[in-house]
C-alpha positions as CSV (number, residue, x, y, z in Angstrom):
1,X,133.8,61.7,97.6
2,X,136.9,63.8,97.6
3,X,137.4,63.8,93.9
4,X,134.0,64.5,93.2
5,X,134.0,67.7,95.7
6,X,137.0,68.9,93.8
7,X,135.4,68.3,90.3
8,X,132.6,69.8,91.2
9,X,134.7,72.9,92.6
10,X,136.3,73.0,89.4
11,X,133.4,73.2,87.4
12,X,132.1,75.8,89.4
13,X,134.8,77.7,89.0
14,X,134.6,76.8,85.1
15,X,131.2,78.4,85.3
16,X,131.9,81.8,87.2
17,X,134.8,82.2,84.9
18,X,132.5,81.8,81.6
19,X,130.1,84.1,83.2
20,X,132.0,86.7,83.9
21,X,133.6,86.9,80.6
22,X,130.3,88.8,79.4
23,X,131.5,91.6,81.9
24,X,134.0,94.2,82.7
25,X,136.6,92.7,85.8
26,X,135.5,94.5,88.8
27,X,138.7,96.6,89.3
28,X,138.3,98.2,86.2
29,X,134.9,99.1,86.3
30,X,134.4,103.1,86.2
31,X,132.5,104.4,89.2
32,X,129.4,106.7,89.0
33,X,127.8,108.1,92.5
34,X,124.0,108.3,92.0
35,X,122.2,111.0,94.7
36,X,118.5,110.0,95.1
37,X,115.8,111.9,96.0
38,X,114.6,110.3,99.2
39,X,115.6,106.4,100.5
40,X,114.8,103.7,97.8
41,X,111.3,103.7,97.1
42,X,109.2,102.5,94.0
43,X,110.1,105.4,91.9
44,X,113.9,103.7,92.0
45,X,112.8,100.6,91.4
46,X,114.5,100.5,87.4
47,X,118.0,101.4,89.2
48,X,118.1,98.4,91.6
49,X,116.8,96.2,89.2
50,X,119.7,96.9,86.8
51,X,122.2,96.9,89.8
52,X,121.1,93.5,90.9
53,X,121.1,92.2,87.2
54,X,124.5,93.4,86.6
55,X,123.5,95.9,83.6
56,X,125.9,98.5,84.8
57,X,128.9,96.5,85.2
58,X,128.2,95.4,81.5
59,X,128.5,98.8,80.7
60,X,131.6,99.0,82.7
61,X,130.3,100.7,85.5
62,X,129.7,100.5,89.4
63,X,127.3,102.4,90.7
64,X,127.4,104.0,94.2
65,X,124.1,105.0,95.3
66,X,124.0,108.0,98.0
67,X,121.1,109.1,100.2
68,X,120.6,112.5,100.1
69,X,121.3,114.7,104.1
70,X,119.6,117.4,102.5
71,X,116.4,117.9,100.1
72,X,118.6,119.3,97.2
73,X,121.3,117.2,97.3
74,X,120.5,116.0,94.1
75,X,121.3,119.7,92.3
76,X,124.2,120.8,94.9
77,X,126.3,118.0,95.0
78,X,125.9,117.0,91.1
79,X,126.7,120.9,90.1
80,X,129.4,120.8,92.8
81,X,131.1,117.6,91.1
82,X,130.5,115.6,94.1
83,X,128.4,113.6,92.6
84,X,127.6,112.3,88.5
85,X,124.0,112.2,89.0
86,X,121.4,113.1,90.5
87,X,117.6,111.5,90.4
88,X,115.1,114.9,90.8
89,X,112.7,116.8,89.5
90,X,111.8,118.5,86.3
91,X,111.1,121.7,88.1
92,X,113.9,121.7,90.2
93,X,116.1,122.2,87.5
94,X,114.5,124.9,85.9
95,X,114.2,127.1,89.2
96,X,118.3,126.3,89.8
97,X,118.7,127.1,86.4
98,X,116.4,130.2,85.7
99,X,116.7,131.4,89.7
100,X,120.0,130.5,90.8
101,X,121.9,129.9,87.8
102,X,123.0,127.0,88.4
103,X,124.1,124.7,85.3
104,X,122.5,121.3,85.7
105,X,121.0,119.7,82.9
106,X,118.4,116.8,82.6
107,X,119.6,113.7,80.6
108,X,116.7,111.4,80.7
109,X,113.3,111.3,82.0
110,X,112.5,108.4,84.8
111,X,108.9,108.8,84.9
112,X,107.3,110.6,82.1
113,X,104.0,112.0,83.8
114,X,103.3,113.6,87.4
115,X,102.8,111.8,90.5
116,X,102.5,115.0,92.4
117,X,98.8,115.3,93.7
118,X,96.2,116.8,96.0
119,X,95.1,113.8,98.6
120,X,92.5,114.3,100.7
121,X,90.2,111.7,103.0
122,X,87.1,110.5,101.7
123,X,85.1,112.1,104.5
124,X,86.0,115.2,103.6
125,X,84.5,115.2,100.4
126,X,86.9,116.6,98.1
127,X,86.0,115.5,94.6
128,X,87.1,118.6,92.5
129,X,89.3,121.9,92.9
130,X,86.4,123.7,93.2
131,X,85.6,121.9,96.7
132,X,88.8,123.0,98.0
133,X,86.8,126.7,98.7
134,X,86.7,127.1,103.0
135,X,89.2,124.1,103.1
136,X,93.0,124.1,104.7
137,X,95.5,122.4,102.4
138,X,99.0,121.1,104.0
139,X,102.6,121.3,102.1
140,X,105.5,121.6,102.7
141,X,106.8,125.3,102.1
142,X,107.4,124.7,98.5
143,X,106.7,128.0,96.0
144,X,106.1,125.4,93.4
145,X,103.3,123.5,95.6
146,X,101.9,127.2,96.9
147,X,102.1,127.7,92.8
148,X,99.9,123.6,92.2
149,X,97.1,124.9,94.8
150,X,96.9,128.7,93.5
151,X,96.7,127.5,89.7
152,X,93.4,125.1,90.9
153,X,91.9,127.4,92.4
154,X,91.9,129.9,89.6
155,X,91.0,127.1,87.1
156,X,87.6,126.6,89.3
157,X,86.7,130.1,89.1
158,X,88.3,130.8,93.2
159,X,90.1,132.7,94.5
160,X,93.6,132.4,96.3
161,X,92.0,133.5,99.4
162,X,89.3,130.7,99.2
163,X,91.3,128.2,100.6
164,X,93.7,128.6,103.5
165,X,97.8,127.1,102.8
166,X,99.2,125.2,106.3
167,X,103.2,124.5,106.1
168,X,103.3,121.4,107.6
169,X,107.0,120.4,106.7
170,X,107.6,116.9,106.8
171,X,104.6,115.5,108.7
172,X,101.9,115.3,105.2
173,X,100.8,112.0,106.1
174,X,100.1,112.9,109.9
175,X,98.9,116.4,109.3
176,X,95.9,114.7,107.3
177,X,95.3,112.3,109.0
178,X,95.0,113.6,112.5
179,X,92.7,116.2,110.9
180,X,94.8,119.0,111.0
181,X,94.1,120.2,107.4
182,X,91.5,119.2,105.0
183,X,93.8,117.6,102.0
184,X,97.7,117.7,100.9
185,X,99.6,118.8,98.1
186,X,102.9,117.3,97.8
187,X,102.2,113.9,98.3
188,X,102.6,110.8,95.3
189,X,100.0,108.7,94.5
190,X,103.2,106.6,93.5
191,X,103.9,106.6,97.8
192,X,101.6,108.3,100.0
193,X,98.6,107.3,98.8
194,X,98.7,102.9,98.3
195,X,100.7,104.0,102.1
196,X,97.3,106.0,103.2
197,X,95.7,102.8,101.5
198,X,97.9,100.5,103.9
199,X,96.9,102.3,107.0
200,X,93.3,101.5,106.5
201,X,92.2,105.1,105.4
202,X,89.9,105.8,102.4
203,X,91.4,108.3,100.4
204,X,90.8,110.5,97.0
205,X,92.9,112.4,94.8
206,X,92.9,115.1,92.6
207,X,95.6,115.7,89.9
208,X,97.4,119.4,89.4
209,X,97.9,118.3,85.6
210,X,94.0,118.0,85.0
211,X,93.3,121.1,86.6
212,X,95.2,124.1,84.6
213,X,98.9,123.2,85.8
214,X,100.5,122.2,82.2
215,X,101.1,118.5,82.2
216,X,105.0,117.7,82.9
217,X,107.8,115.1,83.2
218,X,107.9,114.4,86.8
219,X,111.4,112.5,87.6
220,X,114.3,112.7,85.8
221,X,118.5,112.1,85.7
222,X,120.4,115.2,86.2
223,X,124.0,116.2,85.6
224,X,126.0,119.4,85.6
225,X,127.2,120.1,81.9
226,X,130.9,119.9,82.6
227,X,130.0,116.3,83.3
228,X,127.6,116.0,80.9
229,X,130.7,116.6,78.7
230,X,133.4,114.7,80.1
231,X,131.3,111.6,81.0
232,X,129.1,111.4,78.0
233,X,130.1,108.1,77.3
234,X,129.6,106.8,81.0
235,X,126.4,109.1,81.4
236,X,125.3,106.8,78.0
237,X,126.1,103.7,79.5
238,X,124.4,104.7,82.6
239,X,121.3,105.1,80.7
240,X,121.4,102.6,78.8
241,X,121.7,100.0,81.7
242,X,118.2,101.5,83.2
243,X,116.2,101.2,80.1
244,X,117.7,97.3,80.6
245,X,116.0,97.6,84.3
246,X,112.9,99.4,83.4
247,X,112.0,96.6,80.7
248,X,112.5,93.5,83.3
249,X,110.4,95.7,86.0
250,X,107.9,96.3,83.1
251,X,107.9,92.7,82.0
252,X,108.3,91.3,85.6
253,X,107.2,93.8,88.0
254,X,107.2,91.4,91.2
255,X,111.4,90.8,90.5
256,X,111.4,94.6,90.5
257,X,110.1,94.7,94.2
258,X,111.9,92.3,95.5
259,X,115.3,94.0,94.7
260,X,113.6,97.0,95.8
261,X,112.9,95.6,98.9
262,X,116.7,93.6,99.1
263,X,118.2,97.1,98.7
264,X,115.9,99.0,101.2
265,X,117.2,101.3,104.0
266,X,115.1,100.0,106.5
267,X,116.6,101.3,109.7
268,X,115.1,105.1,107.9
269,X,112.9,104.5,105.3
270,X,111.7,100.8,105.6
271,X,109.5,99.4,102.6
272,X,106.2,97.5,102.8
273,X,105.7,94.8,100.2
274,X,102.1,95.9,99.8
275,X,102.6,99.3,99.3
276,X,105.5,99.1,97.0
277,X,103.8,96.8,94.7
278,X,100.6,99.4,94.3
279,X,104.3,102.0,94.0
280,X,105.5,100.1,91.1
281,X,102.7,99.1,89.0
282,X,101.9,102.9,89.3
283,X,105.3,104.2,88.6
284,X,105.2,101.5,85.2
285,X,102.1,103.5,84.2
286,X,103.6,106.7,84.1
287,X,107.3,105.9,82.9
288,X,106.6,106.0,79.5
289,X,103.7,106.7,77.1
290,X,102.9,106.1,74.0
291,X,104.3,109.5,73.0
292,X,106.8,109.4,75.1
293,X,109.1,106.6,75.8
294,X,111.4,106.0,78.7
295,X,113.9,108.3,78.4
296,X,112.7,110.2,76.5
297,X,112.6,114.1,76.4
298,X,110.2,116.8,75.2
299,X,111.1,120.2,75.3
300,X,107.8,121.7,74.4
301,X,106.9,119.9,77.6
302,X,109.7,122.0,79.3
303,X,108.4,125.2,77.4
304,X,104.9,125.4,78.7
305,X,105.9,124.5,82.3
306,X,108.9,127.5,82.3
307,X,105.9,129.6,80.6
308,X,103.9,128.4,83.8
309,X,106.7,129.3,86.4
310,X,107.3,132.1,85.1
311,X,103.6,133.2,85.5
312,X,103.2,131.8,88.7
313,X,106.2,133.6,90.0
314,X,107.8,130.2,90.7
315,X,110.8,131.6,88.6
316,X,112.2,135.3,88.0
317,X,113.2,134.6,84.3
318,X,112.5,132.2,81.0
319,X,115.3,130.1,80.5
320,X,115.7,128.1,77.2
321,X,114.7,124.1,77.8
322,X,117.5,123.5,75.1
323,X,120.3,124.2,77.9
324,X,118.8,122.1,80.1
325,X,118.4,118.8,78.4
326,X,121.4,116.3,77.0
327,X,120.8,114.0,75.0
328,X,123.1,111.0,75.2
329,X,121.4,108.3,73.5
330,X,121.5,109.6,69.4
């Protein structure tokens, strides 16, 4: 019995050492801190499922992932250096760069199309913008949401004044629910709305994109430019390691939920399996199109949204798309 224990620890030994020979030694590895948005959710779920296959470390990298304190962590600490990259928002980064001048550029699009949308019950019998006349509309102090609900109105022939604005912070869910306004903007039908579905409410939607907002690239990586120049290579490898994740969440989409769900921060944000399987197979359908892969970057798409801001008032100036996108991947 003892000879066979230690054969067998040798083997297994034999084994690791094989397996890791594929991969950079862990004390070499070259660290990257990744800011998120919010706590892991289905719109992450192509990060953790190249952490947990070991993607990165192939690339020779380790990937610290960081919760963001603050809503625009994501910009501050990535232009600050204090972080590589940052996961955010398409218009994010044009308002920092066209209102505040800050240099943070976009080097890959996560999810290709929006998931911002106008959520309302059922019962209230919201079906198109033009329904939104008399009604009160929650958000969350955004100019950019204020600039979503003022753009549907105008597109259904109303005016701003036909529907009444309610800053309701943080509490969207609640605020609609408990009947203090008539629908949200703000919300994702990537999140809020399979979680809506979860709490046993019927809800509806409407989309900003199909209703005279221009269509846009909802999530994407950001960087500032001195470290989208000294880290190309990294930045590269980075990149490619996700597209690694977002194919084996596309081809296995159940894998890529339950290493969301390992890697959860459930003590804050915790996940339900439910929900974040509706999440997933509806961040898969808006990752990529058939136009626009995963990745994958557009700057006429950035053009018509910076022509929007401007318009809107969203933004005091045009800035060129060209300084804020990298691309790594040539």
């Amino acid at each position: 019995m003892k000879i066979k224990a230690i054969l067998s620890a040798l083997l297994a030994v034999g084994v690791i050492g094989i397996a890791g020979c594929s991969q950079t030694p862990t004390d070499e590895l070259e660290e990257l801190t990744v800011v998120l948005d919010w706590y892991p959710n289905g719109s992450h779920v192509f990060l953790y499922e190249a952490i947990e296959k070991g993607y990165y470390e192939q690339e020779g990298l380790k990937i610290n992932v960081e919760f963001p304190s603050n809503t625009n962590d994501a910009i501050s600490m990535t232009s600050a250096g204090k972080a590589d990259i940052g996961f955010y928002y398409m218009h994010d980064v044009i308002q920092a760069n066209a209102n505040q001048n800050i240099p943070v550029v976009s080097i890959g699009a996560a999810v290709q199309k929006p998931v911002n949308v106008l959520i309302s019950l059922s019962s209230a019998n919201i079906k198109s913008a033009a329904d939104l006349k008399g009604k009160k509309i929650g958000y969350g102090g955004s100019v950019l949401n204020e600039a979503f609900i003022h753009t549907m109105l105008k597109n259904a022939g109303l005016q701003e004044s036909d529907a009444e604005l309610v800053d309701v912070g943080f509490e969207l869910m609640p605020s609609l629910t408990t009947g203090q306004v008539d629908a949200i903007i703000g919300g994702f039908v990537s999140h809020e709305v399979p979680e809506l579905k979860h709490q046993g409410f019927d809800v509806t939607y409407i989309e900003p994109s199909a209703n005279g907002v221009p269509d846009y690239t909802e999530l994407v990586f950001i960087t500032s430019k001195d470290t989208a120049d000294e880290k190309a290579e990294q930045l590269a490898g980075f990149l490619r390691a996700t597209q690694k994740g977002y194919e084996d969440v596309k081809n296995d989409p159940a894998d890529g939920v339950a290493n969301l769900l390992k890697n959860q921060n459930a003590e804050n944000f915790p996940l339900v399996e439910e929900v974040e399987t509706q999440s997933v197979n509806t961040i898969l359908s808006l990752a990529a199109t058939d136009s626009a892969p995963f990745l994958s970057q557009n700057p006429e798409t950035w053009q018509k949204n910076i022509d929007w801001m401007l318009d809107s008032g969203v933004i005091e100036k045009s800035v060129d798309p060209n300084d804020m996108i990298v691309d790594l991947l040539k």
